[in-house]
LUMNU-751604 format. One record per residue (C-alpha): residue number from 1; residue in one letter; chain; x, y, z. Coordinates in pm, 1 decimal, decimal comma, always signed. Each point is the difference from the previous one (the first is absolute). Layout:
(NUM 'A' 'A' (X Y Z))
...
! end
This chain:
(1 'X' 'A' (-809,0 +2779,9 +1353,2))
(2 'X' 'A' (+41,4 -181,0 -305,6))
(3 'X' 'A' (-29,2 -413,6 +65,6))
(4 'X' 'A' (+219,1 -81,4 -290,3))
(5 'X' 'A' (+255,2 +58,2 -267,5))
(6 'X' 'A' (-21,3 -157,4 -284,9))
(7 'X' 'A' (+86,9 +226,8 -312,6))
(8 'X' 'A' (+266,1 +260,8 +11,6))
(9 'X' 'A' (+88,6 +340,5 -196,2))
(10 'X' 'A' (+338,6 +41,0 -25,4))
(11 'X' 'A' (+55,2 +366,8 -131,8))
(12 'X' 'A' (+306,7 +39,0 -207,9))
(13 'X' 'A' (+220,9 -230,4 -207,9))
(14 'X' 'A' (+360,1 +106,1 +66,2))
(15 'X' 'A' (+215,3 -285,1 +172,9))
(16 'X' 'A' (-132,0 -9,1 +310,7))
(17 'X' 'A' (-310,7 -4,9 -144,8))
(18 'X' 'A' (+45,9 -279,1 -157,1))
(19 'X' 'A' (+158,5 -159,0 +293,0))
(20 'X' 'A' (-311,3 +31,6 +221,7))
(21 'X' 'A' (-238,6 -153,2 -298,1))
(22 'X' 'A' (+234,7 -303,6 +12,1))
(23 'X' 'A' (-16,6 -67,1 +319,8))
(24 'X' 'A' (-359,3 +78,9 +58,0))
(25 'X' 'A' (-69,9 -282,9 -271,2))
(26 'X' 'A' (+270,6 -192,4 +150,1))
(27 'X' 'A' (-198,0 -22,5 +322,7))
(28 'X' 'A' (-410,8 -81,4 -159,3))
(29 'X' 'A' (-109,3 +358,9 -72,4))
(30 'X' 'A' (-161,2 +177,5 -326,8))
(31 'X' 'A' (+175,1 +297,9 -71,9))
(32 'X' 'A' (-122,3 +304,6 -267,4))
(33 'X' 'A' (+331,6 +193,0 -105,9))
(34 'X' 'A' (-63,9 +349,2 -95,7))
(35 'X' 'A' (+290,8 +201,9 -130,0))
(36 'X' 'A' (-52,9 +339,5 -263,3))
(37 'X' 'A' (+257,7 -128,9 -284,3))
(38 'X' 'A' (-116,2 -244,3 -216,9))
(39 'X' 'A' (+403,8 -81,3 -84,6))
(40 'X' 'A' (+55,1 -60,6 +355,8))
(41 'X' 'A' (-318,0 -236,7 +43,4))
(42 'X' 'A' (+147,2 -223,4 -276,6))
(43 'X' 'A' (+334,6 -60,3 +151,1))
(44 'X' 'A' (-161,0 -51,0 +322,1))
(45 'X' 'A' (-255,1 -289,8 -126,2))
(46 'X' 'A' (+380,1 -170,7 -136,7))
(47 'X' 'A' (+187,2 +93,7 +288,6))
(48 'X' 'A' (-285,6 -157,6 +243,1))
(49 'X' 'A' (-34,2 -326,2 -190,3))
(50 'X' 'A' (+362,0 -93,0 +6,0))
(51 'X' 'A' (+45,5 +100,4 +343,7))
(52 'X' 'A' (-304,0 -216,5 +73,0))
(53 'X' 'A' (+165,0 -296,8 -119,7))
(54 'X' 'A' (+372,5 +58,2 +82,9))
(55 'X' 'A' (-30,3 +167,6 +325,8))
(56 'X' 'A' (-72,4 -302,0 +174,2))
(57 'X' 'A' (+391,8 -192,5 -165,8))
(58 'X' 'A' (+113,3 +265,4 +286,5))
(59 'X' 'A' (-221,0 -1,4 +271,0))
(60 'X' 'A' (-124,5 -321,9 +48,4))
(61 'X' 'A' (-314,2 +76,5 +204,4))
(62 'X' 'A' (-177,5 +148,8 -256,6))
(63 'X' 'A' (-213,3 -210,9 -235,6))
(64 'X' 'A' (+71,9 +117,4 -388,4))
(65 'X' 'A' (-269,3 +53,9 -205,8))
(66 'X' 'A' (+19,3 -60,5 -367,4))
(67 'X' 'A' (-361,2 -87,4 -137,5))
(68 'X' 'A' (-82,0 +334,4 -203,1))
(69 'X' 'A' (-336,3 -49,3 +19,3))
(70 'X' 'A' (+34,1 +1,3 +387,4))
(71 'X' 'A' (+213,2 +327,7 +5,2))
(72 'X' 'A' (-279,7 +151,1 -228,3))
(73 'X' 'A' (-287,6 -91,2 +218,9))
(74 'X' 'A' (+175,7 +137,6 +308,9))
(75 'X' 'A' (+154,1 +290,7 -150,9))
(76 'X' 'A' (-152,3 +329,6 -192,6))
(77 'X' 'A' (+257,3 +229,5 -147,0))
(78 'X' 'A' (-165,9 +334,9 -49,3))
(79 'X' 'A' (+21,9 +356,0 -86,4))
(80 'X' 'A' (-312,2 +112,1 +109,0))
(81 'X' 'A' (-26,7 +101,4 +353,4))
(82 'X' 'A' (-372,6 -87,9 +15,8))
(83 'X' 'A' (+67,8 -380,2 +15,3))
(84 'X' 'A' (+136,9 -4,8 +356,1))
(85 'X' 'A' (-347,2 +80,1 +163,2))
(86 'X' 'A' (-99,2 -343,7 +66,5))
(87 'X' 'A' (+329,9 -93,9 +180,5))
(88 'X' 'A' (+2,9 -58,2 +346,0))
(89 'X' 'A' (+328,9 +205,4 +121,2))
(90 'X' 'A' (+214,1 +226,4 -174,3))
(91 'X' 'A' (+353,7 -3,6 -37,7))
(92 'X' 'A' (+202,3 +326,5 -176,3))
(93 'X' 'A' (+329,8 +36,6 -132,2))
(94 'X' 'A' (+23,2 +307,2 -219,2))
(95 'X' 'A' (+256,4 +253,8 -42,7))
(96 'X' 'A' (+98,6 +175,3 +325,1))
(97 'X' 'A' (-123,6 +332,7 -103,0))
(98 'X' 'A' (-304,9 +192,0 +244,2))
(99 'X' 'A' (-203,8 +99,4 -299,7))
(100 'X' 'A' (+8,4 -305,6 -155,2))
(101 'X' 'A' (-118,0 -235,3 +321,4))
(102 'X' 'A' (-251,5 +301,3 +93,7))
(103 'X' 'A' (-194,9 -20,5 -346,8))
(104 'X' 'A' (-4,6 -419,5 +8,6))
(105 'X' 'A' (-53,8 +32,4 +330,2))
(106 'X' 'A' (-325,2 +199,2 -30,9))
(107 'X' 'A' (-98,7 -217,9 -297,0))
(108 'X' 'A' (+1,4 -325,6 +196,7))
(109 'X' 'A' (-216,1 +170,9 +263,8))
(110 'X' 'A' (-271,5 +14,0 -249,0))
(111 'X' 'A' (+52,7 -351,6 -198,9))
(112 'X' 'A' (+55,7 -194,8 +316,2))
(113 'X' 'A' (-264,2 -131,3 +226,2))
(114 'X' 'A' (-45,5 +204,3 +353,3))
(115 'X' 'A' (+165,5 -314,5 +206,2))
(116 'X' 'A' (+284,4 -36,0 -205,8))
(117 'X' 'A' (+358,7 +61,9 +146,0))
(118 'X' 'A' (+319,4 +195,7 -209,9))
(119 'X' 'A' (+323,9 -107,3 +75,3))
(120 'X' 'A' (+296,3 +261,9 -127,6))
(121 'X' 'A' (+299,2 -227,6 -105,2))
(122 'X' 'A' (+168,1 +382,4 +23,5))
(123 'X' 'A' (+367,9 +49,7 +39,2))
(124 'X' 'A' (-9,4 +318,4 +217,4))
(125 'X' 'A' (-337,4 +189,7 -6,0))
(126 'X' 'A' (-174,1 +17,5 +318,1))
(127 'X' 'A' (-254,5 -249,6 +43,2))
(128 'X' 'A' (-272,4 +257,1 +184,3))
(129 'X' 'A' (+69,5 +239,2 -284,8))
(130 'X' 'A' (-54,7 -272,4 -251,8))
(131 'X' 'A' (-364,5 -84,3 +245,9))
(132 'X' 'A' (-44,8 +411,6 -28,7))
(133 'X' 'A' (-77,1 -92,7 -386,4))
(134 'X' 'A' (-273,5 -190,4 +61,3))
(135 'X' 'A' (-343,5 +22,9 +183,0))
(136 'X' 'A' (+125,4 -349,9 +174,0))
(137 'X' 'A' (+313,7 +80,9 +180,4))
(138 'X' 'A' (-126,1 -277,9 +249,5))
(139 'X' 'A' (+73,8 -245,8 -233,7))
(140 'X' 'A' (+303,0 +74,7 -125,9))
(141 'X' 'A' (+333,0 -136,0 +102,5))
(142 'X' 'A' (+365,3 -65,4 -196,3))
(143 'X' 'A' (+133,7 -330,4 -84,4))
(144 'X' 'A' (+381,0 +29,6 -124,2))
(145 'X' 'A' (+56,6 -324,6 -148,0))
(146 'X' 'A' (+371,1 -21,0 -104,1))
(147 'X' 'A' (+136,9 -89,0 -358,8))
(148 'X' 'A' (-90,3 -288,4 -45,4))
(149 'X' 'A' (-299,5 -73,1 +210,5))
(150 'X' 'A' (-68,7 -405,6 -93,5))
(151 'X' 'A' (+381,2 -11,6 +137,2))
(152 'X' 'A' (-16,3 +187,2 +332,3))
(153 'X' 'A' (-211,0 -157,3 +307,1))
(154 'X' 'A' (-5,3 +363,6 +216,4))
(155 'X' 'A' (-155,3 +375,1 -107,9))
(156 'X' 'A' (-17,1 +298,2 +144,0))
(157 'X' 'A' (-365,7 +141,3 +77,2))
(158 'X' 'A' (-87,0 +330,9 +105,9))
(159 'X' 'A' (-239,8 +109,4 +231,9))
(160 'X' 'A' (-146,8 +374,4 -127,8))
(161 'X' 'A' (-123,8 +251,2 +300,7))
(162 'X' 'A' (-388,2 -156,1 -136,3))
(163 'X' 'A' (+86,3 -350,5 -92,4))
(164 'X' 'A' (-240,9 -217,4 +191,8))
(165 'X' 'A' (+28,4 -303,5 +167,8))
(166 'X' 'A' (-220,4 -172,5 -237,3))
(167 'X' 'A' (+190,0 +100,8 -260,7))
(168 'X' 'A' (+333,3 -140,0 +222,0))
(169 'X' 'A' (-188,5 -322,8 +22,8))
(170 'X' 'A' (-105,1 -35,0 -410,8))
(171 'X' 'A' (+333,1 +64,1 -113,2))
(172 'X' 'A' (+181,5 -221,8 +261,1))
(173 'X' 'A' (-243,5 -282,5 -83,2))
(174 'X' 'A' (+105,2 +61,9 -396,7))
(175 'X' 'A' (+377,4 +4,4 +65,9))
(176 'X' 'A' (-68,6 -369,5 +230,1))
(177 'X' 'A' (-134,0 -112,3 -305,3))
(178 'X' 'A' (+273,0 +153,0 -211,5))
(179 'X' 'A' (+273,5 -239,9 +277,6))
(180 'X' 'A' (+118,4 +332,3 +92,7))
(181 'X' 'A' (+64,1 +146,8 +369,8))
(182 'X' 'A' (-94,7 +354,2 +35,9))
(183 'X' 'A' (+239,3 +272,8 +219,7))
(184 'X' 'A' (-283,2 +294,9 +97,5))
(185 'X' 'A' (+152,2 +366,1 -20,1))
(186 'X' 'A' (-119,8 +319,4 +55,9))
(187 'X' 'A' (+30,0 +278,7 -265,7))
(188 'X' 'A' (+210,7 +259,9 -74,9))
(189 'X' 'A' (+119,1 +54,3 -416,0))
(190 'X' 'A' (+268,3 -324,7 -29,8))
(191 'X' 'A' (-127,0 -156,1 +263,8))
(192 'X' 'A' (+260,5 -233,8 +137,6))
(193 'X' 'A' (+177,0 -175,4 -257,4))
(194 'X' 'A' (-34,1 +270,5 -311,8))
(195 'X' 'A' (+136,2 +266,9 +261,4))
(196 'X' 'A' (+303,1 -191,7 +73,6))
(197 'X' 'A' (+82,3 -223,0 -355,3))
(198 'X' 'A' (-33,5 +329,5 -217,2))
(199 'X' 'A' (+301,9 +145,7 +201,7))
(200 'X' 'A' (+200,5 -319,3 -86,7))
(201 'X' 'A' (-100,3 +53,4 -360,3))
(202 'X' 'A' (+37,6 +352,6 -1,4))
(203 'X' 'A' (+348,3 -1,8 +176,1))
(204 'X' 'A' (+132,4 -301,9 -255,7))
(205 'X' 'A' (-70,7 +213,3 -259,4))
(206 'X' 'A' (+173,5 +309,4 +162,1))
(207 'X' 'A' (+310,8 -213,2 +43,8))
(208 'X' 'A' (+25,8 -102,5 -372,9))
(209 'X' 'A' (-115,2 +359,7 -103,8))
(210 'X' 'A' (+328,5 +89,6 +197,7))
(211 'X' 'A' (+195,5 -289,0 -133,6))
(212 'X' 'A' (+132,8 -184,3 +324,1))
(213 'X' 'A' (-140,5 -329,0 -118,2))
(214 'X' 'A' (-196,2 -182,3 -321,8))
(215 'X' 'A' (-322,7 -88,9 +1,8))
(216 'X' 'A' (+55,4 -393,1 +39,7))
(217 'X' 'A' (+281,5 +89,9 +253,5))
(218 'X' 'A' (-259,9 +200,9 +207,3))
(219 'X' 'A' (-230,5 -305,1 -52,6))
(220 'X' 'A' (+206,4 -252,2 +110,5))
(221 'X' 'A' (+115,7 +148,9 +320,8))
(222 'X' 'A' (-402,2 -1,2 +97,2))
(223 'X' 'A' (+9,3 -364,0 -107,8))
(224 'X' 'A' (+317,2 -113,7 +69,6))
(225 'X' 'A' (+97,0 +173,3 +308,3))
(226 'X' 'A' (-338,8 +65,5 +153,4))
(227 'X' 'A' (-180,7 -310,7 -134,4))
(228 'X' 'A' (-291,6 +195,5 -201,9))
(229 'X' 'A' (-152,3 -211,1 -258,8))
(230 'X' 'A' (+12,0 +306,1 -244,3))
(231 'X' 'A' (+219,3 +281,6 -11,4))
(232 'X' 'A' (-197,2 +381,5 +43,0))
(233 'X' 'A' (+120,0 +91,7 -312,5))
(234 'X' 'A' (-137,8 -318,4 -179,6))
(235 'X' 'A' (-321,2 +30,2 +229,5))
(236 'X' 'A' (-32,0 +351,7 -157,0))
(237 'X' 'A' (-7,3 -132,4 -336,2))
(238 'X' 'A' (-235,5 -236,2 +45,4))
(239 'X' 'A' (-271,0 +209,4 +178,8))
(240 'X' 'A' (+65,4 +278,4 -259,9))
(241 'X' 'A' (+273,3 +263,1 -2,0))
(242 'X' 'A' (-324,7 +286,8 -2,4))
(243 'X' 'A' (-177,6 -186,7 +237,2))
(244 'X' 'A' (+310,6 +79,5 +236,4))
(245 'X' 'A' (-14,2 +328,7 -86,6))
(246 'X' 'A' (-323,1 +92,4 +42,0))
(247 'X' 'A' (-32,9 -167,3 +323,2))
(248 'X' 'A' (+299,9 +162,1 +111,6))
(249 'X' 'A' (-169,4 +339,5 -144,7))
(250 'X' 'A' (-287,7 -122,7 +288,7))
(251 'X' 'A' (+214,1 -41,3 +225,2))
(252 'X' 'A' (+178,9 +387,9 -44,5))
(253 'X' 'A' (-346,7 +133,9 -12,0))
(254 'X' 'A' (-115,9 -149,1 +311,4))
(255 'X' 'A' (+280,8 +16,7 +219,2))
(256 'X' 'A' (+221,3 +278,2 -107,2))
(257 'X' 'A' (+278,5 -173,6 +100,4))
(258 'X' 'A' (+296,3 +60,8 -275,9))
(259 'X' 'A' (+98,9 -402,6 +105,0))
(260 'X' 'A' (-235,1 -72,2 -289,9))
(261 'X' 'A' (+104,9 +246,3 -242,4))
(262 'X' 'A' (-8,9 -196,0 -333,5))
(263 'X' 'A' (+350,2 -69,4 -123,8))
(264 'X' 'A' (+56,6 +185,2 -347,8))
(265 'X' 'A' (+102,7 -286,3 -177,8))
(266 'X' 'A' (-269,6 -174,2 +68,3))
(267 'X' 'A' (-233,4 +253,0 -95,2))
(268 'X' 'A' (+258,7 +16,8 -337,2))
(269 'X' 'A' (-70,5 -360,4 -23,2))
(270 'X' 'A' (-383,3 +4,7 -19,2))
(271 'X' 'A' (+0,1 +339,7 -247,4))
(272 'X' 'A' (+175,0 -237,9 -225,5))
(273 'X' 'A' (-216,6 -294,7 -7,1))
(274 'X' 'A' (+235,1 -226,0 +190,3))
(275 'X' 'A' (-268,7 -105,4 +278,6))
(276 'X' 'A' (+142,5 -334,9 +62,5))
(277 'X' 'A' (-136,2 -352,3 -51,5))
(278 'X' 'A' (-292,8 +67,2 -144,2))
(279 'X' 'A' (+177,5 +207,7 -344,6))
(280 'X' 'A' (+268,1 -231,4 +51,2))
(281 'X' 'A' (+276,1 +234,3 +77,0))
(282 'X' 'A' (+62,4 +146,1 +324,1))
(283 'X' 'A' (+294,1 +23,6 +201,2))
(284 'X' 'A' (+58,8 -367,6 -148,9))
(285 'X' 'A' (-120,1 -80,5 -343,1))
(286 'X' 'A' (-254,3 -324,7 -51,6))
(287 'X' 'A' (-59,2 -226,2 -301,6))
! end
């Protein structure tokens, strides 16, 4: 079992991402961000120094961190794959399509040392399928941090049908370092809270496809009336409007269950570019 963690590869630099790089430096770590788009590596080296030193103006727990030189010394923004094979735990975050984990997957089995454990920040993909892509299934487990990670003190792990107790007990003792508590599920594609949010997304977006309510009405009924902090609708647009979909897509696949049957406008949405927060214009529009 590996004794410590000291550097981690985060794999993929969409907002969540970016989110779990932040609060891995937050919290004392070295962290090698690996993402394919040279576009999106830039924004996330901006994005990742402001949140460094605003983040903490709203959570007051957290330390900011504004020396450059620091950030640089602790952080390695990368395209090329190769440079995560001297981390000590691995951390993924890419698109939730099969053939996409499968071939990164397989890659990291041969760049990353024998010992070394994956974690699957996945939406809905089955964490023993995710193992199945790899000759370490053992040492794979998920970790769904939520958006955004430095601001949220719980996260959902999942237990695969291989996941090993040593690989409970490395990732448990990196989330205690993280501040965070840990809830232990087992797996099935959604797992607990993916199975059960994605209907309130999916459903909000049903019931302004069929024009009972606006999007900020729908939103404020969650907040308002049920005391979420963020409407589903406005949660949808911040994860990513094809995220949604394609974990809902997962979700179909896997269950056959019409309940998560995509809802046409959302699928209308994401064919025309409006995937939420991150192209600033979702089912709300951002400056």
């Amino acid at each position: 079992m590996l004794k410590e963690v000291k550097t981690i590869g985060v794999i993929g630099a969409g907002n969540i991402g970016l989110g779990v790089v932040c609060d891995l430096l937050f919290h004392g770590f070295n962290v090698v961000l690996v993402d394919n788009s040279e576009a999106a590596l830039k924004k996330a080296s901006q994005e990742i120094s402001q949140t460094l030193r605003f983040a903490p103006i709203i959570d007051k727990r957290l330390k900011a961190i504004s020396d450059e030189s620091e950030i640089a010394s602790r952080l390695n923004v990368t395209s090329e794959l190769q440079d995560v094979k001297d981390c000590d735990f691995i951390i993924e975050n890419i698109t939730e399509k099969r053939e996409l984990k499968k071939a990164l997957y397989q890659q990291l089995d041969t760049i990353c040392r024998d010992e070394i454990c994956f974690a699957a920040n996945t939406s809905c993909i089955s964490i023993t399928e995710i193992g199945g892509y790899t000759n370490r299934p053992t040492q794979v487990i998920g970790i769904h941090f939520m958006n955004p990670s430095y601001l949220k003190l719980t996260v959902e792990v999942i237990q695969g049908d291989y996941t090993s107790e040593d690989t409970i007990a490395v990732t448990r003792t990196l989330l205690e370092a993280m501040n965070k508590e840990l809830v232990l599920v087992n797996d099935l594609p959604g797992f607990v809270s993916n199975r059960i949010s994605h209907l309130f997304m999916n459903e909000a977006a049903f019931v302004v496809q069929d024009q009972l309510a606006k999007p900020a009405d729908v939103d404020k009924i969650f907040k308002e009336c049920f005391g979420h902090k963020m409407g589903p609708l406005e949660t949808a647009d911040l994860i990513g409007l094809d995220t949604v979909m394609y974990s809902l897509e997962v979700l179909y696949e896997s269950f056959q269950d019409p309940k998560y049957r995509c809802c046409p406008l959302l699928k209308k949405m994401v064919a025309g570019g409006k995937l939420g927060k991150k192209v600033k214009k979702g089912f709300y529009e951002y400056n």
